[in-house]
TIPA-859567 format. One line per field, with one value per residue (C-alpha): residue number from 1; residue in one letter; y, z, x. Coordinates in nm, 4 decimals. Each point is the difference from the previous one (the first is absolute). Layout:
% TIPA-859567
pos: c(NUM | ...) $
code: c(A | ...) $
v: c(Y | ...) $
w: c(Z | ...) $
u: c(X | ...) $
//
This chain:
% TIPA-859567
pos: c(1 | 2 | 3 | 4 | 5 | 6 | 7 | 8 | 9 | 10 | 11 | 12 | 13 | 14 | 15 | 16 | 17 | 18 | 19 | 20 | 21 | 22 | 23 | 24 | 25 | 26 | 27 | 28 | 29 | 30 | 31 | 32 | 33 | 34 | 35 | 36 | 37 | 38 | 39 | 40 | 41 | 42 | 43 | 44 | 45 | 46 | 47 | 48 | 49 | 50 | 51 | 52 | 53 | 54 | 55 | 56 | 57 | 58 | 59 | 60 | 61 | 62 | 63 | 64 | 65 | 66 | 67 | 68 | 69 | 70 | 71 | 72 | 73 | 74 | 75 | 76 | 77 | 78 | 79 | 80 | 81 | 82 | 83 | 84 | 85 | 86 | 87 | 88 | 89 | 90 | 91 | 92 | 93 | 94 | 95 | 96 | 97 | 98 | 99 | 100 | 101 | 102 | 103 | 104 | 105 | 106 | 107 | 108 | 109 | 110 | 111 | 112 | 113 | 114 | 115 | 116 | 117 | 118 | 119 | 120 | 121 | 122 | 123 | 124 | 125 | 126 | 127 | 128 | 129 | 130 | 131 | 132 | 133 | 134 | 135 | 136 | 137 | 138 | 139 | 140 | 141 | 142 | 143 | 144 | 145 | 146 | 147 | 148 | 149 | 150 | 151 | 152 | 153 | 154 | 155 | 156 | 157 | 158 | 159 | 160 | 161 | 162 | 163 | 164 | 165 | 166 | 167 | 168 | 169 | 170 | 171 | 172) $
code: c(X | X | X | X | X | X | X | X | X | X | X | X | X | X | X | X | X | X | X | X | X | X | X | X | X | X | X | X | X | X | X | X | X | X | X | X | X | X | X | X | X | X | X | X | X | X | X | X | X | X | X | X | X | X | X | X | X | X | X | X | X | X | X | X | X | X | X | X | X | X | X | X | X | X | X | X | X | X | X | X | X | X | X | X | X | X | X | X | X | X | X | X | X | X | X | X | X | X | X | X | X | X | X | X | X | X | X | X | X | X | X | X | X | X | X | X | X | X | X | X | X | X | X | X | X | X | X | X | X | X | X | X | X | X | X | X | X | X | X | X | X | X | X | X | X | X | X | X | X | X | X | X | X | X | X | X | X | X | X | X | X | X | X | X | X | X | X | X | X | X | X | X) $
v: c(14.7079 | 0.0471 | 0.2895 | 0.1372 | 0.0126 | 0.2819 | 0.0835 | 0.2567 | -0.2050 | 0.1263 | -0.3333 | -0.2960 | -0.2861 | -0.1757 | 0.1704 | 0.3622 | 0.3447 | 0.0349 | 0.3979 | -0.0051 | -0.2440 | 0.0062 | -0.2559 | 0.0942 | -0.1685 | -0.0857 | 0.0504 | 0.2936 | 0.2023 | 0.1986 | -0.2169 | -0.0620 | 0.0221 | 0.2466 | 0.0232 | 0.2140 | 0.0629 | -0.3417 | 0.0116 | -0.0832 | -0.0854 | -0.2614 | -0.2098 | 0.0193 | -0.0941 | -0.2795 | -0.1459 | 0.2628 | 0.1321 | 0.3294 | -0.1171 | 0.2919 | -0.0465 | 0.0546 | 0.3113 | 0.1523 | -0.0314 | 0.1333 | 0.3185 | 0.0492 | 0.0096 | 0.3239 | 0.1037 | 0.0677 | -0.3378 | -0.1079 | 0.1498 | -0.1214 | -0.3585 | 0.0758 | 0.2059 | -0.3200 | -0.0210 | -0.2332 | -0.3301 | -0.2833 | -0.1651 | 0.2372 | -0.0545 | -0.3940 | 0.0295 | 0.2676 | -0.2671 | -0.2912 | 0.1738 | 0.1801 | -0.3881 | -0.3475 | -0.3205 | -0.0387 | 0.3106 | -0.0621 | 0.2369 | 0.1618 | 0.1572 | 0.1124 | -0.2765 | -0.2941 | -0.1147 | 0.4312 | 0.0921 | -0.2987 | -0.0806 | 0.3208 | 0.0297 | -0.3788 | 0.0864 | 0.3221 | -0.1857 | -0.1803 | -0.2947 | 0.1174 | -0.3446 | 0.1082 | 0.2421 | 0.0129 | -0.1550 | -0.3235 | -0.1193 | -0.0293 | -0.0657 | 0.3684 | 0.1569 | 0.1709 | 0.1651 | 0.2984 | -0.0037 | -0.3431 | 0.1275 | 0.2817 | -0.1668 | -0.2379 | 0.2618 | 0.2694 | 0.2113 | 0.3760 | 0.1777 | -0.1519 | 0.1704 | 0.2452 | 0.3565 | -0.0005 | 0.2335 | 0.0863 | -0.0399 | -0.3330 | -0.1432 | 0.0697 | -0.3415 | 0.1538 | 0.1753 | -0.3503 | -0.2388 | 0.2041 | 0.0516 | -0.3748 | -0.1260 | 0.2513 | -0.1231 | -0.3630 | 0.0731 | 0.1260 | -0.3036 | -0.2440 | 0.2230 | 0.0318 | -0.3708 | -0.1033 | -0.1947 | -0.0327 | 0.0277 | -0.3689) $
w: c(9.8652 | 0.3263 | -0.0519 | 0.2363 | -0.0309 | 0.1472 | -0.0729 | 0.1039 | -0.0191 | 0.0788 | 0.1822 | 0.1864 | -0.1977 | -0.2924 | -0.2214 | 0.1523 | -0.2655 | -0.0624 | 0.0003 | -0.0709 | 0.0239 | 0.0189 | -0.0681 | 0.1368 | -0.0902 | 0.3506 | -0.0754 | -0.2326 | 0.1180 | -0.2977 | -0.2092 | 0.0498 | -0.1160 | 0.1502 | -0.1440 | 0.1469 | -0.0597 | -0.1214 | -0.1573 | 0.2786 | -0.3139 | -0.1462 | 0.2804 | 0.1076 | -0.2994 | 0.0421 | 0.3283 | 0.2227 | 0.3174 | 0.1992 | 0.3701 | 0.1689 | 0.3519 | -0.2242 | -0.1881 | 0.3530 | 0.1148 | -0.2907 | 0.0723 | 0.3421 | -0.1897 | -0.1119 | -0.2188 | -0.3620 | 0.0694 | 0.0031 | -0.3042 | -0.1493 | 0.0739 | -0.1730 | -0.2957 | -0.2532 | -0.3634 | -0.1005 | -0.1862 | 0.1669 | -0.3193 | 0.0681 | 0.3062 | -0.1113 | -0.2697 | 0.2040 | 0.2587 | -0.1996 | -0.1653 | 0.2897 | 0.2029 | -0.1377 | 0.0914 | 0.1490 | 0.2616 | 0.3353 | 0.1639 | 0.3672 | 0.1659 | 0.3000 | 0.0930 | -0.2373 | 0.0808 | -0.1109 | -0.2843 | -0.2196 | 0.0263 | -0.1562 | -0.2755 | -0.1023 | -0.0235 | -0.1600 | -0.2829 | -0.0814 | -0.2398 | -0.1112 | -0.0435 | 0.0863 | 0.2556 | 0.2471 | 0.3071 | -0.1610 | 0.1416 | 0.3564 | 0.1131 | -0.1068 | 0.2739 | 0.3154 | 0.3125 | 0.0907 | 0.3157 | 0.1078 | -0.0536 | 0.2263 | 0.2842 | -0.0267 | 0.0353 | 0.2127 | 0.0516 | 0.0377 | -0.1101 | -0.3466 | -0.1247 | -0.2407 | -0.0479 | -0.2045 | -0.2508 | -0.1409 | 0.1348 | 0.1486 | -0.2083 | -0.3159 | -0.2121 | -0.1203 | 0.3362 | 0.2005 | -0.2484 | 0.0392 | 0.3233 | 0.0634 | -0.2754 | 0.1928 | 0.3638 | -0.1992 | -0.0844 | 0.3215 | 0.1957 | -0.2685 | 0.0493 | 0.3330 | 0.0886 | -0.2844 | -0.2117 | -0.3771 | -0.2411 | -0.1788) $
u: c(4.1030 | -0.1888 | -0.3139 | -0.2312 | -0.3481 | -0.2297 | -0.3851 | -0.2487 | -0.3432 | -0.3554 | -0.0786 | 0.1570 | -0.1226 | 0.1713 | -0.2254 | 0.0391 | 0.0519 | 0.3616 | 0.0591 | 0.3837 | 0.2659 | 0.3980 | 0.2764 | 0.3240 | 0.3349 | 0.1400 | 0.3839 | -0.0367 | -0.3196 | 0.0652 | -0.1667 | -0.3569 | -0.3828 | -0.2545 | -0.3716 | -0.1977 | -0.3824 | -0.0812 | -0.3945 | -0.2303 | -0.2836 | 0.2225 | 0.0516 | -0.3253 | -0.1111 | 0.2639 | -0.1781 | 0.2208 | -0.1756 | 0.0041 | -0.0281 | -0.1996 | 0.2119 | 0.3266 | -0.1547 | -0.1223 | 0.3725 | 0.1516 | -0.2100 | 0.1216 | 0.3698 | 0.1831 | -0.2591 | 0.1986 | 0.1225 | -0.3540 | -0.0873 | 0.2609 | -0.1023 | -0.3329 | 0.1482 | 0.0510 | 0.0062 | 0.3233 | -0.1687 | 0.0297 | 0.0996 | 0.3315 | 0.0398 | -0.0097 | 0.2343 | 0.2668 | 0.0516 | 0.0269 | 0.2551 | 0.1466 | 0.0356 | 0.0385 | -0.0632 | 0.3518 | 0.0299 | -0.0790 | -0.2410 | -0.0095 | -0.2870 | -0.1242 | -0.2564 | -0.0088 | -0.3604 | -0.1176 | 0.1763 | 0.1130 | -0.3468 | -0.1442 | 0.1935 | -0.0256 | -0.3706 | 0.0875 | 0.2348 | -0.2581 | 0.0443 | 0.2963 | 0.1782 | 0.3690 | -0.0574 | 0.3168 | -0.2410 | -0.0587 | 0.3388 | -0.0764 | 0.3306 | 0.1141 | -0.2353 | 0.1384 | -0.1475 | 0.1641 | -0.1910 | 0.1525 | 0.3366 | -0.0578 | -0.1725 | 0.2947 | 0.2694 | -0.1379 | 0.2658 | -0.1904 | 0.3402 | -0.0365 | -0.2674 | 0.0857 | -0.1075 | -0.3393 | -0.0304 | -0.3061 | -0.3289 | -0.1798 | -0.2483 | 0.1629 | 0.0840 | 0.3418 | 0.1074 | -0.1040 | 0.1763 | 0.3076 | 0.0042 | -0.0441 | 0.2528 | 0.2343 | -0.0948 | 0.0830 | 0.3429 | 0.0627 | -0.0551 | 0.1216 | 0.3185 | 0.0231 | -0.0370 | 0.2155 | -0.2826 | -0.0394 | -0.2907 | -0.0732) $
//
């Protein structure tokens, strides 16, 4: 199973707030994970940071979207054990900028000792895949807003299929 991997983060560095993640299944976008309004408090309290630059730039955003990236109270300790359960060790996992996201929620898992990004070799980069195959008529219709982990991951799992279909490649 190939899954793609969006966050909304308060932050740039490994260590940024998480606000809300999404895990898409790739073939069947029906199935998928969205948490929204992860607790700010926990993961600072974790060693997360809020990058000031990032928070100024969320506030020049649609501004219900911006609340909405401050409005948290889902434990971290769920958000932990919903992924874990959601992913395992075995799936391989897309997103949009390896070096950003994987990253992030490594730091954001924690110590959990099976967490799906201990396998290195199961981590793509959507963005690769795009730069590689460029074609402009690919891109699908976005629905949904930017900026939002569940309308991103969708979109790109979607934007995926389409150029693994049009240039006849498989998923491995």
């Amino acid at each position: 199973m190939h899954y793609m991997l969006d966050l909304e983060t308060i932050g740039t560095s490994s260590s940024a707030v998480v606000t809300s993640l999404a895990i898409v299944n790739i073939e069947d976008p029906r199935e998928f994970i969205n948490i929204e309004g992860i607790s700010i408090d926990d993961q600072t309290a974790q060693g997360s940071r809020i990058d000031g630059g990032t928070l100024q730039w969320w506030s020049r955003q649609d501004n219900a979207l911006f609340q909405k990236q401050l409005a948290g109270d889902v434990p971290l300790q769920t958000v932990i054990t919903e992924t874990a359960k959601f992913l395992n060790s075995y799936q391989t996992i897309w997103a949009k900028g390896a070096s950003f996201d994987f990253p992030i929620l490594k730091h954001m898992l924690g110590a959990l000792p099976q967490h799906p990004l201990n396998h290195w070799g199961k981590l793509r980069d959507f963005r690769t895949m795009y730069n590689m195959y460029p074609n402009k008529s690919l891109k699908p219709v976005r629905e949904g807003s930017a900026h939002d982990a569940l309308s991103d991951a969708k979109y790109q799992a979607e934007h995926l299929m389409e150029i693994i279909n049009y240039y006849d490649l498989k998923l491995r």
